[in-house]
C-alpha positions as CSV (number, residue, x, y, z in Angstrom):
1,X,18.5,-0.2,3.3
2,X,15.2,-1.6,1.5
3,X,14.3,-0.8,-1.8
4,X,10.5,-0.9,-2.6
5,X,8.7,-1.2,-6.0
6,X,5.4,-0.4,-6.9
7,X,3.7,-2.0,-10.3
8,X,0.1,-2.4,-11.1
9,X,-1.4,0.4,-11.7
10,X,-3.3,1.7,-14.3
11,X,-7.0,3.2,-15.6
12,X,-10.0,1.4,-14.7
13,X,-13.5,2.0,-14.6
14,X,-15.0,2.8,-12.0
15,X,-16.9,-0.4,-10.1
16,X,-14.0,-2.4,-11.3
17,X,-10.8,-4.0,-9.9
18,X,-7.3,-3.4,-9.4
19,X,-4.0,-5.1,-8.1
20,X,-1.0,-3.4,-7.1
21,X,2.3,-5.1,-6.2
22,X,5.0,-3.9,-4.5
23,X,8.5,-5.8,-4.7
24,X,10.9,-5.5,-2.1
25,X,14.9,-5.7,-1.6
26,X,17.4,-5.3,-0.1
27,X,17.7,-5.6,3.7
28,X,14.4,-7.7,3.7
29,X,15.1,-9.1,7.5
30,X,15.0,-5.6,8.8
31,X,11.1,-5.4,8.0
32,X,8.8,-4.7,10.4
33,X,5.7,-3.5,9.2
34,X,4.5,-2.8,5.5
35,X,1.8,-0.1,3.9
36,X,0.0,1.6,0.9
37,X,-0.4,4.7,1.3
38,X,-2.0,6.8,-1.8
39,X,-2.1,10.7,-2.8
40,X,-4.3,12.7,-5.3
41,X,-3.8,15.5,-6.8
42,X,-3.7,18.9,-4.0
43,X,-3.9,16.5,-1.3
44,X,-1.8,15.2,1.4
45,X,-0.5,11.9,0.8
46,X,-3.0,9.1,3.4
47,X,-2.9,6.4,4.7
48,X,-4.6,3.4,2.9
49,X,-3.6,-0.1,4.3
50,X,-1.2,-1.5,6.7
51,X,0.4,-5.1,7.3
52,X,2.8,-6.7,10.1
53,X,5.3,-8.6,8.1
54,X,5.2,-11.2,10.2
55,X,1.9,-11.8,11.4
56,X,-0.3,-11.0,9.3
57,X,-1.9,-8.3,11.5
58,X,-3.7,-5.3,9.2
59,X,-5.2,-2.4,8.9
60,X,-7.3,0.0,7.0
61,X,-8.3,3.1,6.4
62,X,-12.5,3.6,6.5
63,X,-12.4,4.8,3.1
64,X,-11.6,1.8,2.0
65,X,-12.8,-0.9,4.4
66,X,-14.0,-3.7,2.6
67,X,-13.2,-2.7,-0.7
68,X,-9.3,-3.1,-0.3
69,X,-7.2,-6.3,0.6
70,X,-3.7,-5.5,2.0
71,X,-1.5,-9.3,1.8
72,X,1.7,-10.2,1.3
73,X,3.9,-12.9,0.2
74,X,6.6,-13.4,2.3
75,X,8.6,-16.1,-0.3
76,X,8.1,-13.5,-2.7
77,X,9.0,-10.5,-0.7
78,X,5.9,-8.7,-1.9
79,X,3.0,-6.7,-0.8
80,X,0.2,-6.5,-2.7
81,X,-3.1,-4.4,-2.6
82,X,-6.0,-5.6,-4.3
83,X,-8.5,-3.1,-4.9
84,X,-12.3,-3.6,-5.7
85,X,-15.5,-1.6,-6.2
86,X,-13.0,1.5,-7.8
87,X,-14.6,5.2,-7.3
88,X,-13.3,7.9,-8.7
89,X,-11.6,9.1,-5.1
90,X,-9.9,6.5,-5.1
91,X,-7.6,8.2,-8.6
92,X,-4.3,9.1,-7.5
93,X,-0.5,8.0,-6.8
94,X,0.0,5.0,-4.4
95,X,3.1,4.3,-2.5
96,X,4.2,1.3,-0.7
97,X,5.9,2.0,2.6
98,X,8.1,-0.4,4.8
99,X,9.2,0.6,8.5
100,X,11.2,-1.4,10.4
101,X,10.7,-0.5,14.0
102,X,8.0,-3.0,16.1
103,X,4.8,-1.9,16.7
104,X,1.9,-3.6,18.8
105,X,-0.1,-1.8,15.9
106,X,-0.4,-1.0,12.3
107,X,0.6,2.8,12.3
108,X,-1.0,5.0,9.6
109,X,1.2,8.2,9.9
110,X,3.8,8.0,6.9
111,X,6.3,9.3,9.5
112,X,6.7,6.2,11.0
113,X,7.3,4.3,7.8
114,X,11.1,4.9,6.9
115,X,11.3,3.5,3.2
116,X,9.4,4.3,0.2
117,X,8.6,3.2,-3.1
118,X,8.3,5.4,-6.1
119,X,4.5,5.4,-6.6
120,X,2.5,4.1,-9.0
121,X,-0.6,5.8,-10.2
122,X,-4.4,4.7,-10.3
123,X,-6.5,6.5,-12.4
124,X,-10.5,5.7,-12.0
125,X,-12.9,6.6,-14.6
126,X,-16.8,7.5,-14.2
């Protein structure tokens, strides 16, 4: 089992910056892949970033191409998502995600991601 959690979040205006952290335990050697995913209020949950564990390979969402920074820190066991140039879509509850099956590539379904983190909200103000 891994345990995931999710800290950083908070209110920020919009144009500015945000880091979130996730921490994880547990069965850290069973890792695969890592992700933030994010969902607002009446909306599905999406897909936001992805990471291999190992490799560094990621991924993005087009929403948030070169506004968002997926890393992580393997001494640490953390995944971190820094966020810059905040709109007000980009408001709502983001999860971390860990999966532990391989994959060539960073999946952005949340079905393929097996653990889960409690969230941790973003709020964006205009």
């Amino acid at each position: 089992q891994v345990q995931l959690v999710e800290s950083g979040g908070g209110v920020v205006q919009a144009g500015g910056s945000l880091r979130l952290s996730c921490a994880a335990s547990g069965s850290i050697f069973s890792i695969n892949a890592m992700g933030w995913f994010r969902q607002a209020p009446g909306a599905e949950r999406e897909f936001v970033a992805g990471i291999d564990w190992s490799g560094g390979r990621t991924g993005y969402a087009d929403s948030v191409k070169g506004r968002f920074t997926i890393s992580r820190d393997n001494a640490k066991n953390t995944l971190y998502l820094h966020m810059s140039s905040l709109k007000p879509e980009d408001a709502a509850v983001y999860y971390c995600a860990a999966r532990a099956r391989y994959s060539s590539i960073i999946m952005s379904s949340e079905s393929q991601y097996a653990y889960w983190g409690q969230g941790t909200q973003v709020t964006v103000a205009s």
